[in-house]
N, C-alpha and C positions, 0 to 999 in steps of 0.2 A: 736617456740621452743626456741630461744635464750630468750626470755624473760622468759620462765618457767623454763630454766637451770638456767638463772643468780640470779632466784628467789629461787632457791633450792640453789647455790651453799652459795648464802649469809647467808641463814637461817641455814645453815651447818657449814656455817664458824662461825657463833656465838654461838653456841651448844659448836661447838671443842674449843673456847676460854674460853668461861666459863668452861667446864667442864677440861680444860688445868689450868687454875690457881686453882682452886679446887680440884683436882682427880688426873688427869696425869701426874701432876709434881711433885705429893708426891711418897718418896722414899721406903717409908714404906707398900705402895698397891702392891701385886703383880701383875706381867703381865699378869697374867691370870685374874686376876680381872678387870685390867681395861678393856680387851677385851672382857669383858662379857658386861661392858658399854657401850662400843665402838662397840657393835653388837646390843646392846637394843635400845642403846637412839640415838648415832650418822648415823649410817648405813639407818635406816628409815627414818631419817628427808631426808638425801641426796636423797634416792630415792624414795621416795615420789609419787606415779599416775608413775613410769616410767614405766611400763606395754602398755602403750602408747604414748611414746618416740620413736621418727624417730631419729636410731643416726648416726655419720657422725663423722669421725675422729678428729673435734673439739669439738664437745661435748666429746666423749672420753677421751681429755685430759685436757678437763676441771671438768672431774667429778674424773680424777686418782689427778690432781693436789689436789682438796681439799680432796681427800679421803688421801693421800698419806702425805699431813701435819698431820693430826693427825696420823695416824701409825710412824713417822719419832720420835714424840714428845711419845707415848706410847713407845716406843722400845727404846728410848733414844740416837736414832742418829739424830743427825742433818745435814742441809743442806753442810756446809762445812768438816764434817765427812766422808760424804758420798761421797762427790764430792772424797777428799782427799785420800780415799781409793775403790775406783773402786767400790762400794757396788752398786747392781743393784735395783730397786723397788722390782722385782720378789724377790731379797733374800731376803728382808726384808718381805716381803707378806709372804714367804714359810716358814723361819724362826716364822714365828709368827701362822701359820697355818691358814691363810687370804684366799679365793679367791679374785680375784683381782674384783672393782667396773665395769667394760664391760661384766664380766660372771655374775656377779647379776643381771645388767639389761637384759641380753640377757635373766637368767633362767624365770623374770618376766614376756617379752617379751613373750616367750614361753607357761608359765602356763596360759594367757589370751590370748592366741591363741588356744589353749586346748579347754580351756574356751567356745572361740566363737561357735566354731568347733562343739560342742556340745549342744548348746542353739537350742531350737525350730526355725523354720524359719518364724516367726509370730513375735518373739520380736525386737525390735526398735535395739538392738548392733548386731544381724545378719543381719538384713537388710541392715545397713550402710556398712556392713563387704562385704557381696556381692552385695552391689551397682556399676554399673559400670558407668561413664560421657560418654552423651552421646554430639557430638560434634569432631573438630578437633582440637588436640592437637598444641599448639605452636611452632614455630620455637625453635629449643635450644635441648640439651641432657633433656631429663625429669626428673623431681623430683624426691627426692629417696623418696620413702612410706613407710609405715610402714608394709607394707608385704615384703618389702625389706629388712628389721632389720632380721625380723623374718624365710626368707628364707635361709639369710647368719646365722643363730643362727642355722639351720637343718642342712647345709651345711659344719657347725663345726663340728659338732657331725656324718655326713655319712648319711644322710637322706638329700632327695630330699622333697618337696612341697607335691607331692601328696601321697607320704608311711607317710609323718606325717597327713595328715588328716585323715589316715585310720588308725593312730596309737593311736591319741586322740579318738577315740570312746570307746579305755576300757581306763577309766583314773587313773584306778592304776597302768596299765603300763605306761601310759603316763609321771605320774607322776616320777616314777623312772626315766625313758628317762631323763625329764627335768631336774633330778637332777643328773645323769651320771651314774648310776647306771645299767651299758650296758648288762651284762652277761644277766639277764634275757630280757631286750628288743631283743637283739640282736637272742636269742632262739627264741622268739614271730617273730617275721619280716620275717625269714628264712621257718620258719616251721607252723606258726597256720595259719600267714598271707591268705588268697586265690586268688589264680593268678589273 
């Protein structure tokens, strides 16, 4: 994983440079413009396959760090700005109507958990998905998985493991779920659901 992060955050970091001496430091674009860029061209290089991404508190804050320079540089604060006057990342993200880069991955996380959930039980990404190692596990606290991402991603949102596998079976609701859009999930769960 550290090699696919350091491989995305670099390939991100050069996106946000060029597109900083060309784009984002002109004064004449508006904020909204450049964040229609900065949602096209920047946002997908950074997360790139993360739908597949085991993440773990450094990764996190190495995907908010290079997400977090280019917003600093569109928004026109800078680092000693912001140190200077208590400005948090969240204001600047909210300020600018951002979700912040852990809830993109986590929504990706999600939509390819969906995804799985629903693939026939014959195709090669279900099978890997309910594989289990057969064998005794190592000495040491275990590895975090990638249904470990994706359990803590339900667990944001009020859903357990297995209401989300029975929630990905219709995936129009599903899809609203993934995008937080609760009133109607939250009706379906209570009431269509069956015990």
């Amino acid at each position: 994983m550290d090699a696919e992060i350091q491989s995305r955050t670099n390939k991100a970091n050069a996106v946000g440079f060029q597109l900083s001496r060309c784009f984002f430091n002109k004064k004449e674009v508006s904020e909204r413009t450049k964040l229609v860029v900065y949602n096209s061209i920047f946002r997908p290089v950074l997360t790139y396959g993360c739908e597949s991404w085991i993440r773990n508190r450094s990764i996190d804050q190495r995907l908010e760090t290079t997400d977090m320079r280019v917003l600093r540089r569109i928004s026109g604060v800078n680092r000693w700005l912001q140190w200077q006057n208590h400005i948090k990342n969240e204001d600047i993200r909210r300020k600018m109507n951002v979700v912040s880069i852990q809830e993109r991955v986590s929504e990706s996380n999600l939509r390819w958990f969906g995804h799985l959930c629903r693939m026939d039980s014959d195709r090669l990404g279900r099978e890997i998905f309910e594989a289990r190692m057969s064998g005794k596990r190592p000495r040491g606290r275990p590895r975090v998985k990638w249904i470990d991402s994706v359990r803590s991603a339900l667990t944001n949102r009020g859903l357990n493991l297995d209401t989300g596998r029975q929630l990905t079976e219709n995936r129009s609701i599903w899809r609203k779920f993934v995008n937080k859009t609760f009133v109607i999930v939250i009706i379906y769960i209570f009431f269509l659901l069956p015990s």
